[in-house]
ROGU-731492 format. One record per residue: residue number from 1; x, y, z of N, C-alpha, C in turn; residue in one letter. Coordinates in Angstrom, 2 decimals. Layout:
BEGIN
> seq;n.east;n.north;n.up;ca.east;ca.north;ca.up;c.east;c.north;c.up;type
> NUM;X;Y;Z;X;Y;Z;X;Y;Z;a
...
END
This chain:
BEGIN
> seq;n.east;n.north;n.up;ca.east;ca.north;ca.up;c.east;c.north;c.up;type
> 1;52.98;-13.92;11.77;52.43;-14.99;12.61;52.66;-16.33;11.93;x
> 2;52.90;-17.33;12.18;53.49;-18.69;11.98;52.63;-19.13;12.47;x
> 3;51.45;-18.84;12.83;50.10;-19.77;12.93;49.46;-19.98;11.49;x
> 4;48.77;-21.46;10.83;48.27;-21.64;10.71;46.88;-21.82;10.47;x
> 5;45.56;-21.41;10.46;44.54;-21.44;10.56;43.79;-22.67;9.91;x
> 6;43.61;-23.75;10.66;42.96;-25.39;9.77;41.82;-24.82;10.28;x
> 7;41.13;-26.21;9.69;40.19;-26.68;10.27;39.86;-26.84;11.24;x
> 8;40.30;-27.76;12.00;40.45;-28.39;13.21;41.01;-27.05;13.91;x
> 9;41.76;-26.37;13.54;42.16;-25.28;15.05;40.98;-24.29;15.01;x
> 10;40.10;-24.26;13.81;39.15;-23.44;13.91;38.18;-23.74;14.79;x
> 11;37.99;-25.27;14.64;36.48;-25.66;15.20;36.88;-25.74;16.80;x
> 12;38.17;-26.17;17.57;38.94;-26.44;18.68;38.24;-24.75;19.47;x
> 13;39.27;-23.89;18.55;38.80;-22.21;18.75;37.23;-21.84;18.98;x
> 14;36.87;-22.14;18.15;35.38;-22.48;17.97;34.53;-22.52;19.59;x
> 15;34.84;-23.86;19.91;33.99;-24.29;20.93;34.85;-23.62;22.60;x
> 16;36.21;-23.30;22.53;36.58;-22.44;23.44;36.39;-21.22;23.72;x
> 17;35.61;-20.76;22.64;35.05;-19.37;22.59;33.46;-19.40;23.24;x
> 18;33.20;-20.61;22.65;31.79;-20.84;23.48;31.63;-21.29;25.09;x
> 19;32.60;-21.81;25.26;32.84;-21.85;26.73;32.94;-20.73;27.65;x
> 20;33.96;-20.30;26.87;34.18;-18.82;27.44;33.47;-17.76;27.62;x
> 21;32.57;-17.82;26.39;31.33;-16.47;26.44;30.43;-17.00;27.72;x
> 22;30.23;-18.20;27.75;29.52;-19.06;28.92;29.64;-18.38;29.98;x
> 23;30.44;-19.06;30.34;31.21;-18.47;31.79;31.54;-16.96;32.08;x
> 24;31.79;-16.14;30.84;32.01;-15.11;30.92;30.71;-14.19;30.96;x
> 25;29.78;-14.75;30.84;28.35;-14.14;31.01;27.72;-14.03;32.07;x
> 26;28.25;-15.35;32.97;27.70;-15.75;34.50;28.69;-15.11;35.32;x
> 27;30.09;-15.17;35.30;30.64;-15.16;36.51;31.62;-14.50;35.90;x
> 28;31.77;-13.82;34.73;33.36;-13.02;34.16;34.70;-14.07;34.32;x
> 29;35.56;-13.89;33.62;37.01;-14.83;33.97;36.90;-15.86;32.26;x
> 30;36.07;-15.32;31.73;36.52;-16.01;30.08;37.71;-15.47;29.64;x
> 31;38.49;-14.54;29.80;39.63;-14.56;29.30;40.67;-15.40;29.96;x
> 32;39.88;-16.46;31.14;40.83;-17.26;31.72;41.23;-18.70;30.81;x
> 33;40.40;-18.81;29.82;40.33;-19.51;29.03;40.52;-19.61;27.63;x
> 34;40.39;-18.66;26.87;40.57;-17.99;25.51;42.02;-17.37;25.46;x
> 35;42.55;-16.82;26.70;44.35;-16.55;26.43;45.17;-17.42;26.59;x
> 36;44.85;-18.30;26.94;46.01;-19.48;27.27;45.74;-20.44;26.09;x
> 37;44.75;-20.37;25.57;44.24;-21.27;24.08;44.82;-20.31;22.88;x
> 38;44.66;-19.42;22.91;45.42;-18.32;21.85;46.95;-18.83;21.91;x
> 39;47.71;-18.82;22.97;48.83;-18.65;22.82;49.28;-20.30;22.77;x
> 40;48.59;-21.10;23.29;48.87;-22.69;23.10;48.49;-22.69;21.24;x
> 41;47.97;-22.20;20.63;47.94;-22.50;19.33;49.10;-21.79;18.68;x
> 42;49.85;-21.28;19.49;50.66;-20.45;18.30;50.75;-18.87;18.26;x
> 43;50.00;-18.03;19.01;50.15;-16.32;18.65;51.03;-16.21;20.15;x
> 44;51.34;-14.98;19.21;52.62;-14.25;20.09;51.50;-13.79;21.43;x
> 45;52.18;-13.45;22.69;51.89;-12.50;23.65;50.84;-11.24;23.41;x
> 46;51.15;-10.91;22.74;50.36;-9.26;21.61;49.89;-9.95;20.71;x
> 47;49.59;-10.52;20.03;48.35;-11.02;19.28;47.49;-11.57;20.08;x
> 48;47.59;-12.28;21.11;46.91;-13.41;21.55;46.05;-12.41;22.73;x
> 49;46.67;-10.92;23.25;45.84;-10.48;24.10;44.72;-9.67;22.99;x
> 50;45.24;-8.92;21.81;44.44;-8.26;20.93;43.32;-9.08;20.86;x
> 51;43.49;-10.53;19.93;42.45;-11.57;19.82;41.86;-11.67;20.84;x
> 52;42.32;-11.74;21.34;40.95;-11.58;23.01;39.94;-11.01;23.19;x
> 53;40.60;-9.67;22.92;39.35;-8.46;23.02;38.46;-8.67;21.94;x
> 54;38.81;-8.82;20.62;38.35;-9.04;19.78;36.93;-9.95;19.78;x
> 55;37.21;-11.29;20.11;36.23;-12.31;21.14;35.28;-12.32;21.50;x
> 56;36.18;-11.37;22.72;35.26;-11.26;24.10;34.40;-9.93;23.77;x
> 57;34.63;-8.98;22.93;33.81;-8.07;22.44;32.22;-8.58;22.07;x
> 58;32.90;-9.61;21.27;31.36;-10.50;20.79;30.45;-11.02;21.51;x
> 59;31.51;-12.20;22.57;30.19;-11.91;24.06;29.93;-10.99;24.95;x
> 60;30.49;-10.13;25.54;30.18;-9.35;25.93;28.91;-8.10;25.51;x
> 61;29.30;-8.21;24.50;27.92;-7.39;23.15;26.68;-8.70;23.33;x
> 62;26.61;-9.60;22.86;25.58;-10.48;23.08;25.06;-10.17;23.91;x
> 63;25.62;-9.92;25.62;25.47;-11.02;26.86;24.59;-9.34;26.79;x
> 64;25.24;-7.80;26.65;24.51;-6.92;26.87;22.76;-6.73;26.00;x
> 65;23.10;-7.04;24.93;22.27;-7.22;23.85;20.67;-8.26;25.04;x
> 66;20.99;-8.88;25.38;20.01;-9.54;26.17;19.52;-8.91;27.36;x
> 67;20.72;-8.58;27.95;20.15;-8.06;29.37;18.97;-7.10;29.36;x
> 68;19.69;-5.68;28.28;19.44;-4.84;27.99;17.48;-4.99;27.64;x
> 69;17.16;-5.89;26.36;15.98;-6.33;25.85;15.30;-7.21;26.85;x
> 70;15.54;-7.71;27.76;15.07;-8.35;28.99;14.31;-7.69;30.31;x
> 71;14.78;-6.12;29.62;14.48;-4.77;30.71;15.24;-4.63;32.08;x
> 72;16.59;-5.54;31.76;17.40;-4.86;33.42;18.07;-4.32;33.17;x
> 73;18.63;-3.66;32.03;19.67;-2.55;32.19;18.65;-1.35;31.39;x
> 74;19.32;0.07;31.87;18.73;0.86;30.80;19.70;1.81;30.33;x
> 75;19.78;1.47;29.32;20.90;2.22;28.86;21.22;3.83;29.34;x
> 76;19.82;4.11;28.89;19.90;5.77;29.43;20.46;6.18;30.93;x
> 77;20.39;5.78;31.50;20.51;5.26;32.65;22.15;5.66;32.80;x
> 78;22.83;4.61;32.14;23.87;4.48;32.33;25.07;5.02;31.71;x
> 79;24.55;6.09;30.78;25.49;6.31;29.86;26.30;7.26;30.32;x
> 80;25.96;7.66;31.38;28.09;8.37;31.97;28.62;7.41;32.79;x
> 81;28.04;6.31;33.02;28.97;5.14;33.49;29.57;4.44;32.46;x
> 82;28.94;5.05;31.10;29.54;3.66;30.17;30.60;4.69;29.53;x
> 83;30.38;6.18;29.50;31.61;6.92;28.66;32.17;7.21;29.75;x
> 84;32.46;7.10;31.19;33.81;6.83;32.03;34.22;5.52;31.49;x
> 85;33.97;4.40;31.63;34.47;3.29;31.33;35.30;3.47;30.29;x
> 86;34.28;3.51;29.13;35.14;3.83;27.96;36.40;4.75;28.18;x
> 87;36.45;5.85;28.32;37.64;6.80;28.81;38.73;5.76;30.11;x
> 88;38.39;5.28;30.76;39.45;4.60;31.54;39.93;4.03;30.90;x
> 89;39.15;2.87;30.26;39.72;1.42;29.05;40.67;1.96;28.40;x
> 90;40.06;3.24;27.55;41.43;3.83;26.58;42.56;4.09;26.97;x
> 91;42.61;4.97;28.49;43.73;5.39;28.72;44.32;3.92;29.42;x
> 92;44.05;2.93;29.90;44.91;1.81;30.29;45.59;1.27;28.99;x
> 93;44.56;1.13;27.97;45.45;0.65;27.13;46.24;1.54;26.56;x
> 94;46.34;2.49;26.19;47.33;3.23;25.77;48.47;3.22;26.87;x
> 95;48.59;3.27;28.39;49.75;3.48;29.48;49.95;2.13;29.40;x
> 96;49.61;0.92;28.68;49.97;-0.80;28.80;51.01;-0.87;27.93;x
> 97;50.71;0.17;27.03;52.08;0.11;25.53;53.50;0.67;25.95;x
> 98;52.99;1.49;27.32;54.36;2.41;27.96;55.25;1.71;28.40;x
> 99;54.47;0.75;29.42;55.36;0.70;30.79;55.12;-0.58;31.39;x
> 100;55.75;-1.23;32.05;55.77;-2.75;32.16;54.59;-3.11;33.31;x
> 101;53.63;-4.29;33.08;52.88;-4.36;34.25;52.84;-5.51;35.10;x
> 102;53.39;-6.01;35.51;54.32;-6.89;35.47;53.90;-6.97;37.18;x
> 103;54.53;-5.74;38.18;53.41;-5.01;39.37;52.46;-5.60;39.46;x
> 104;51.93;-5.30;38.78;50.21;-4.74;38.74;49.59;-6.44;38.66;x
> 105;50.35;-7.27;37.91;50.11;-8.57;37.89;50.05;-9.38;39.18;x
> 106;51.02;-9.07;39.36;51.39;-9.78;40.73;50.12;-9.52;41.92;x
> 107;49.68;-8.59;42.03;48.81;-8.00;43.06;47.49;-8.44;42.75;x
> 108;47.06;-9.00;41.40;45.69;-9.21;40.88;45.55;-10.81;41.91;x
> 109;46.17;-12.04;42.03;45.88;-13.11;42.54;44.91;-12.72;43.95;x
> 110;45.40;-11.74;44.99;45.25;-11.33;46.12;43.86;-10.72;45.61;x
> 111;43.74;-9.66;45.18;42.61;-9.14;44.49;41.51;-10.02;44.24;x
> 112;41.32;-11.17;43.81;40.55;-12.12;43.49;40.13;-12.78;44.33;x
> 113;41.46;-13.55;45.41;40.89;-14.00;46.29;39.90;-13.58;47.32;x
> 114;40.11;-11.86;47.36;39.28;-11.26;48.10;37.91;-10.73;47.50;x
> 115;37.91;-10.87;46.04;36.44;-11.11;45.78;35.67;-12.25;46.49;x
> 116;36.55;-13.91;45.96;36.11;-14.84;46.30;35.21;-15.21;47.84;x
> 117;36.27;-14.50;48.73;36.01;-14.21;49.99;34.56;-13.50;50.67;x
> 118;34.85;-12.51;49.60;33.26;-11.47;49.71;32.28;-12.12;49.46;x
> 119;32.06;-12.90;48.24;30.72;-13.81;48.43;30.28;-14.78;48.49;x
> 120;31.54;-15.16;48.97;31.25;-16.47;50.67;30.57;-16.06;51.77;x
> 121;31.19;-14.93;52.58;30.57;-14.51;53.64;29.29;-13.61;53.69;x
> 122;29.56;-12.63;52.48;28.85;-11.32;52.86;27.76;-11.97;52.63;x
> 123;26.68;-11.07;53.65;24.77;-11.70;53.93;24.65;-10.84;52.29;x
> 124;24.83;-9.38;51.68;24.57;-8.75;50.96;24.43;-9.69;49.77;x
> 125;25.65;-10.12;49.78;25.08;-10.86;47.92;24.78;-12.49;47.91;x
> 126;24.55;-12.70;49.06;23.32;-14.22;49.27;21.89;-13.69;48.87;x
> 127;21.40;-12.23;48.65;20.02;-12.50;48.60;19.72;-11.74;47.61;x
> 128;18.17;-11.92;47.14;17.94;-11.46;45.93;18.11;-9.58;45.95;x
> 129;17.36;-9.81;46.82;17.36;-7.70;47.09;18.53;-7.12;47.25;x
> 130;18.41;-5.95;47.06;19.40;-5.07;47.20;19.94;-4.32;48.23;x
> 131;21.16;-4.56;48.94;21.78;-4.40;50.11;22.11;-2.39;49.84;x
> 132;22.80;-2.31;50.94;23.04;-0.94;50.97;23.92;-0.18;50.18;x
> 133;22.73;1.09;49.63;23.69;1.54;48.68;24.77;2.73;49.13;x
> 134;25.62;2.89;48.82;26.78;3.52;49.34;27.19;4.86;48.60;x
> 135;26.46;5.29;47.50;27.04;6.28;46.49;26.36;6.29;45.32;x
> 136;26.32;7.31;44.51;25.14;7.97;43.60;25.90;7.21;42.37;x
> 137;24.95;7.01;41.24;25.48;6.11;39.54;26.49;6.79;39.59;x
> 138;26.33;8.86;39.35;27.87;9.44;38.85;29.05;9.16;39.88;x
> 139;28.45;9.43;41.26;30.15;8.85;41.89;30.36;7.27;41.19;x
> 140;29.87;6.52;40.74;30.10;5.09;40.70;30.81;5.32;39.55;x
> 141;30.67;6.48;38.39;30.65;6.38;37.20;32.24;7.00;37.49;x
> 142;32.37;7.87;38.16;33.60;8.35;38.36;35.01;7.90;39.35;x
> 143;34.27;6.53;39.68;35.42;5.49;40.44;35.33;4.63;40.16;x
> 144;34.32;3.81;39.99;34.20;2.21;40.15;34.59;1.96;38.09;x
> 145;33.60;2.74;37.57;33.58;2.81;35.99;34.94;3.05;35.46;x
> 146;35.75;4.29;36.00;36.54;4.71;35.21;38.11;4.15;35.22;x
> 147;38.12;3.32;36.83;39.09;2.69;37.62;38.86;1.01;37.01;x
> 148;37.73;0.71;37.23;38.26;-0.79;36.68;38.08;-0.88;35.00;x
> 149;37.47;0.20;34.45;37.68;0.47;32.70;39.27;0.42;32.74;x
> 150;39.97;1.12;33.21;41.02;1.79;33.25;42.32;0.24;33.55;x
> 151;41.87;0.07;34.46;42.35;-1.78;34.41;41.88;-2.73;33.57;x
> 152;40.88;-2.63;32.66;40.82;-3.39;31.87;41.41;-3.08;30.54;x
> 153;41.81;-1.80;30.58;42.45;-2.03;29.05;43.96;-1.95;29.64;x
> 154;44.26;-2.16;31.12;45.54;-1.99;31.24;45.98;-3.69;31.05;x
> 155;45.54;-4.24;31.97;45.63;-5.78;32.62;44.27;-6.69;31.97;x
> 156;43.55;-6.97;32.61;42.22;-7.24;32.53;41.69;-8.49;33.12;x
> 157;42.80;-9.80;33.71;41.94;-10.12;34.55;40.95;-10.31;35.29;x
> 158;39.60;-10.72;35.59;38.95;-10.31;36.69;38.15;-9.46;36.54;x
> 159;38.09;-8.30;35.66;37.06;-7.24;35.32;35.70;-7.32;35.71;x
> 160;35.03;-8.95;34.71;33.96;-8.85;35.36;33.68;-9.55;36.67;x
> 161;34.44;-9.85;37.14;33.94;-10.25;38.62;34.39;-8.34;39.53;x
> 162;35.21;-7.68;39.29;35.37;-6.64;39.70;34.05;-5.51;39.81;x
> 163;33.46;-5.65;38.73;32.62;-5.02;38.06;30.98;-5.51;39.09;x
> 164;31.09;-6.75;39.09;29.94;-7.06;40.01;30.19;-7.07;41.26;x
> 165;31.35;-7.30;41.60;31.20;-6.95;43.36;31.54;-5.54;43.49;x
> 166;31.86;-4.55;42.45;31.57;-3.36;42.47;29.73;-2.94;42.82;x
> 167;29.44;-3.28;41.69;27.64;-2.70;41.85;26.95;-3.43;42.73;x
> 168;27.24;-4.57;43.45;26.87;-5.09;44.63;27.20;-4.58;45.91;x
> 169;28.75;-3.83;46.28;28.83;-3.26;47.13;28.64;-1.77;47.29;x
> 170;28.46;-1.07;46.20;28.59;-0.02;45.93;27.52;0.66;45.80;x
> 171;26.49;0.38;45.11;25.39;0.57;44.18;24.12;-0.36;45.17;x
> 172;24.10;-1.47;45.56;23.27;-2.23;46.07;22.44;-3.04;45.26;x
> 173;22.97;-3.53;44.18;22.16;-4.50;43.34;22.18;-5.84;43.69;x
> 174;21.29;-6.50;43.35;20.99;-7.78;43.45;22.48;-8.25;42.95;x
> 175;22.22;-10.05;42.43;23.89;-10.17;41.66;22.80;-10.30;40.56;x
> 176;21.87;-10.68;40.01;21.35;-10.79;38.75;21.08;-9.16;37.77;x
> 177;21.41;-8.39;38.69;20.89;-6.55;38.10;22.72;-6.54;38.14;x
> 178;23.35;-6.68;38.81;24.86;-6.25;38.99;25.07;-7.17;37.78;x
> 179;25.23;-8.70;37.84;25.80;-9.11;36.45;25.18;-8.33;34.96;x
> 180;24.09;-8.16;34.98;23.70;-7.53;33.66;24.22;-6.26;33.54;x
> 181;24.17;-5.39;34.31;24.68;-4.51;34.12;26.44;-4.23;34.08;x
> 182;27.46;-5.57;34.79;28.61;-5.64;34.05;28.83;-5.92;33.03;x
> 183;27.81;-6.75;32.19;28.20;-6.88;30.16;28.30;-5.82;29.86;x
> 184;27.49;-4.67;30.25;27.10;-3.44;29.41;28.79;-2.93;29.25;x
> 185;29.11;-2.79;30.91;30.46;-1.67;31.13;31.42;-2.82;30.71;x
> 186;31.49;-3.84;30.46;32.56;-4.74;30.12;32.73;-4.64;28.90;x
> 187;31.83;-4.71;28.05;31.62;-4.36;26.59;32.20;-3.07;26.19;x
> 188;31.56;-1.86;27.24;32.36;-0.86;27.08;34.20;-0.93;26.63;x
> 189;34.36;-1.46;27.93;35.93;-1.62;27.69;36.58;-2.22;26.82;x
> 190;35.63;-3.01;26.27;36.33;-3.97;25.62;36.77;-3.15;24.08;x
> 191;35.40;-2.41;23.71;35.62;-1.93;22.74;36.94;-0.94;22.82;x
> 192;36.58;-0.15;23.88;37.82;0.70;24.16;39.25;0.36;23.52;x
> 193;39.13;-0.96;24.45;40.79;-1.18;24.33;40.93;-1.71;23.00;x
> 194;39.92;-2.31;22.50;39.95;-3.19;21.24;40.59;-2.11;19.96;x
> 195;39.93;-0.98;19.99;40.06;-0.14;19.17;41.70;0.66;19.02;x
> 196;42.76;0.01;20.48;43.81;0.60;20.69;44.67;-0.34;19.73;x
> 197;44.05;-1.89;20.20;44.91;-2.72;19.63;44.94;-2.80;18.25;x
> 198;43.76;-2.41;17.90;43.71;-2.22;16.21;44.30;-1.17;15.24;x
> 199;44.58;-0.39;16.14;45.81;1.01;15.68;47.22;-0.26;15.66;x
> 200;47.18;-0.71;17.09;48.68;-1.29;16.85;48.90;-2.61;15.51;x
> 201;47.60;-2.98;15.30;48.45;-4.22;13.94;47.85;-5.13;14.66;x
> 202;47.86;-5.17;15.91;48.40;-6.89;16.98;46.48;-7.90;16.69;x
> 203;45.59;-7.32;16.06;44.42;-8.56;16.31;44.95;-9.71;15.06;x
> 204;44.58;-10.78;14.83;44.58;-11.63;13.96;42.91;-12.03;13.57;x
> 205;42.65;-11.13;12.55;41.34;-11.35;12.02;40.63;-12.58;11.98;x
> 206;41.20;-13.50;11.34;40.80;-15.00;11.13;40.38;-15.72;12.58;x
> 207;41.43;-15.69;13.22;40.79;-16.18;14.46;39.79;-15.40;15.43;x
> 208;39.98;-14.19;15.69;39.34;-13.60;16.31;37.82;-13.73;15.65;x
> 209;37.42;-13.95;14.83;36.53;-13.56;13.97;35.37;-15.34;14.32;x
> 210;36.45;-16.19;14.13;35.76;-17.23;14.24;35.24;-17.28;15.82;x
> 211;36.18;-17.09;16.75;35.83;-17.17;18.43;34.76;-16.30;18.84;x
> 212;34.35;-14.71;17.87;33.76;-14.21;18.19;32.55;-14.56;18.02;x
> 213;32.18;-15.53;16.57;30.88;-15.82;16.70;30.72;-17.00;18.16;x
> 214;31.39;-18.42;18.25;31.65;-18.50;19.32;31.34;-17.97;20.86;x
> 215;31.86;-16.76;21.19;31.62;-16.23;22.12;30.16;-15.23;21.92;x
> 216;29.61;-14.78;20.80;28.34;-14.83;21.25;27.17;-15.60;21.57;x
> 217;27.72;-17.13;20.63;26.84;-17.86;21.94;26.44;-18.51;22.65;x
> 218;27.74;-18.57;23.05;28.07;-18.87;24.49;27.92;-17.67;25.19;x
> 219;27.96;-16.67;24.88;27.51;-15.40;26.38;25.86;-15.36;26.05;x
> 220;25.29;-15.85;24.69;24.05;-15.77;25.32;23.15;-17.02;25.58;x
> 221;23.48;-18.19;25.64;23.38;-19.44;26.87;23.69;-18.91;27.85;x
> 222;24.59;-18.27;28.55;25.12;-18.02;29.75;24.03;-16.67;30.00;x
> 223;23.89;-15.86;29.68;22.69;-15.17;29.44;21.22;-15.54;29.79;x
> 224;21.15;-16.16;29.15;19.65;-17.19;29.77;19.34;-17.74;31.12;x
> 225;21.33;-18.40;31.16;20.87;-18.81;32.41;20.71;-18.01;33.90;x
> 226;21.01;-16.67;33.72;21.50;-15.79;34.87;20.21;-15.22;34.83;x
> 227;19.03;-15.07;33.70;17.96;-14.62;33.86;16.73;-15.96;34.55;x
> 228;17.01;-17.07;34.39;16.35;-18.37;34.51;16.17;-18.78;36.12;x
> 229;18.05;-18.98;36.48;18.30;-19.30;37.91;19.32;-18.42;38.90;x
> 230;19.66;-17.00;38.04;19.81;-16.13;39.20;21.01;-16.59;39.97;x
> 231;20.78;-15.78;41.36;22.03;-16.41;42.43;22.32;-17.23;42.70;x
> 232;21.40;-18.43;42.08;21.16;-19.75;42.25;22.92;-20.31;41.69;x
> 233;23.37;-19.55;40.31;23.96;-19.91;39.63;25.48;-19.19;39.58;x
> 234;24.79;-17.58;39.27;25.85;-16.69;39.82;27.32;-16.84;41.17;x
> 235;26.70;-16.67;42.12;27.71;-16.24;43.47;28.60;-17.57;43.12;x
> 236;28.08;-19.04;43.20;29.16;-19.68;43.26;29.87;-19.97;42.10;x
> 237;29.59;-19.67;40.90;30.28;-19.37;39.56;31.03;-18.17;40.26;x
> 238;31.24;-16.93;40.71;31.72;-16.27;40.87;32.71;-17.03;42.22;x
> 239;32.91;-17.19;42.82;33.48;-17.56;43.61;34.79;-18.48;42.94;x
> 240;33.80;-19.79;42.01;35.00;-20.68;41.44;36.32;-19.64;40.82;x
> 241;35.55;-19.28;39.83;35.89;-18.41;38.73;37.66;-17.45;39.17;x
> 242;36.54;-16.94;40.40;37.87;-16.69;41.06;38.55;-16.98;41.64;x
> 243;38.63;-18.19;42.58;39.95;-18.94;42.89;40.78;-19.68;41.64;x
> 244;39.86;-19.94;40.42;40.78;-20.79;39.34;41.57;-19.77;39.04;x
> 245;41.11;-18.36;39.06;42.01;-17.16;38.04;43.02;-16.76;39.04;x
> 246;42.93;-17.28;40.37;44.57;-16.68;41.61;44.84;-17.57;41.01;x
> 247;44.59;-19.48;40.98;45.29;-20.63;41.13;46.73;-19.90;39.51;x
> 248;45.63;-20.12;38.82;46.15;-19.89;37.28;47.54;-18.85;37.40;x
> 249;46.79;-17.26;37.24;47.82;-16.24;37.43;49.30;-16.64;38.62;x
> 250;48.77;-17.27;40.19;49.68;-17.31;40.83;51.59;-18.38;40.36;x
> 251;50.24;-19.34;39.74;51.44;-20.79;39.03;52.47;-20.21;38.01;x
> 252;51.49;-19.20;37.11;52.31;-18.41;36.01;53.55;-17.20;36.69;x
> 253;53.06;-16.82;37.97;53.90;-16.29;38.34;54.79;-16.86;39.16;x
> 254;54.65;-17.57;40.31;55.49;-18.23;41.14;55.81;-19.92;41.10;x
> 255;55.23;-20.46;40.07;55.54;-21.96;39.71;56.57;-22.45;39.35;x
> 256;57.35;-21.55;38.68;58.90;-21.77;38.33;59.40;-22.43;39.74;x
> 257;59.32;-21.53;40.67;60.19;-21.66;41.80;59.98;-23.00;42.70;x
> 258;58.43;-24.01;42.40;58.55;-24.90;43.16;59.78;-26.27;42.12;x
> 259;60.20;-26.03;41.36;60.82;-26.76;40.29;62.02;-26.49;40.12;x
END
C-alpha cells in the first residue's frame, strides 16, 4: 500500500467514520461514505472494501450494543436469525473472491429506488405500530437473514436499509424495533465477511482501526437519536439515504457515457 498514514489523514478518517456510523445507525448507507473516502486517500479496491468492514463492524457493534441494553432487541430471540445471517455473509464473501459482480451491481440502483418508494407511500411504515406480519422469525431467518447476509458479504450496498424494509414488511415492526434490530443482523454480517477478508491479507489495520473508533460514535449518537425521535427521523433518513446510494452507484456506473 503506498498510502501513507499522517495526521491529518487520520483525523479527516476520523470524523468520516463518525459520520458514517451516524447515518449508518439511522438509515444504513454508511458505506456510502467511508468507501469512496478509503479509496480517495489512496487504498486499492480490496483494501478499501476490507477497511470497511472493519469500520463499520465498530458501528454496527455499538449501534447493537445500545439497542440491545435499551430492551428492543433480544438477543435470545434472535439467534437463528443472527447464525443464518452469519452463514449467508460467509458464503457471499467467499463466492465475491470467485466470480465477477459486476451484474449484481448494476441491479442494486433499481433495488434502492424501490425501497425509497416503499416508504414514501406505504401507510405500514408511517406509523408507530406494527403493520402485518407475513411469516414466522425462522421463515424470516431462513430468507430475509440468510439472503441479504448473503448479499452483504457478496456486494453490500444498501443492507441496512434492506434489512429494515425487510422486518417492516415481513415481520411487522415498527421502523424504530426494525432499525434496532438491523444493527444486530448487520453486525452479524459484518463480522462474517470481515473474518473472510482477514484470511485474504486485504484490511489495513492502521486505518481501519482509527475509523472504527470513529464509527462507534457516531453509530451511537445515531443510536440515541432513533431511540429519542423515532420515525420522526428514521423513514426520511431512509428514503434520502437511498436515492443518494442509486444517484452515487448509478454515476459510477453509467456516467462515463454522458461525457
Amino acid at each position: 500500500m503506498d498510502f501513507v498514514l499522517t495526521l491529518d489523514w487520520g483525523l479527516l478518517l476520523f470524523l468520516v467514520a463518525v459520520l458514517a456510523g451516524f447515518v449508518d445507525s439511522v438509515a444504513g448507507g454508511g458505506g456510502l461514505i467511508t468507501v469512496p473516502a478509503l479509496l480517495a486517500v489512496g487504498l486499492s479496491p480490496a483494501q478499501a472494501l476490507a477497511t470497511n468492514k472493519l469500520q463499520s463492524t465498530g458501528g454496527s457493534f455499538s449501534a447493537s450494543v445500545y439497542f440491545v441494553r435499551r430492551g428492543l432487541v433480544n438477543l435470545r430471540e434472535m439467534r437463528f436469525a443472527i447464525f443464518m445471517t452469519f452463514v449467508g455473509s460467509a458464503a457471499g464473501a467467499i463466492l465475491v473472491q470467485m466470480i465477477d459482480a459486476s451484474v449484481l451491481r448494476q441491479t442494486i440502483p433499481f433495488l434502492l429506488l424501490g425501497i425509497a418508494a416503499y416508504f414514501i407511500i406505504s401507510p405500514s411504515a408511517r406509523i408507530a405500530g406494527a403493520a402485518t406480519v407475513r411469516m414466522s422469525l425462522t421463515a424470516f431467518a431462513c430468507t430475509a437473514g440468510l439472503g441479504i447476509g448473503f448479499y452483504d458479504g457478496f456486494f453490500g450496498p444498501g443492507t441496512g436499509s434492506f434489512f429494515a424494509i425487510a422486518f417492516v414488511s415481513l415481520l411487522g415492526y415498527s421502523l424504530v424495533m426494525a432499525t434496532a434490530h438491523t444493527k444486530v443482523l448487520n453486525c452479524t454480517s459484518n463480522v462474517a465477511s470481515l473474518l473472510f477478508f482477514i484470511l485474504g491479507g486485504q484490511v489495513v489495520w492502521a486505518v481501519g482501526g482509527i475509523m472504527l473508533v470513529g464509527q462507534f460514535i457516531g453509530a451511537r449518537l445515531g443510536s440515541r437519536m432513533v431511540v429519542k425521535r423515532g420515525q420522526q427521523i428514521i423513514r426520511p433518513m431512509i428514503v434520502i439515504i437511498s436515492l443518494v446510494m442509486t444517484g452515487k452507484l448509478m454515476w459510477d456506473d453509467y456516467g462515463h457515457l454522458l461525457f
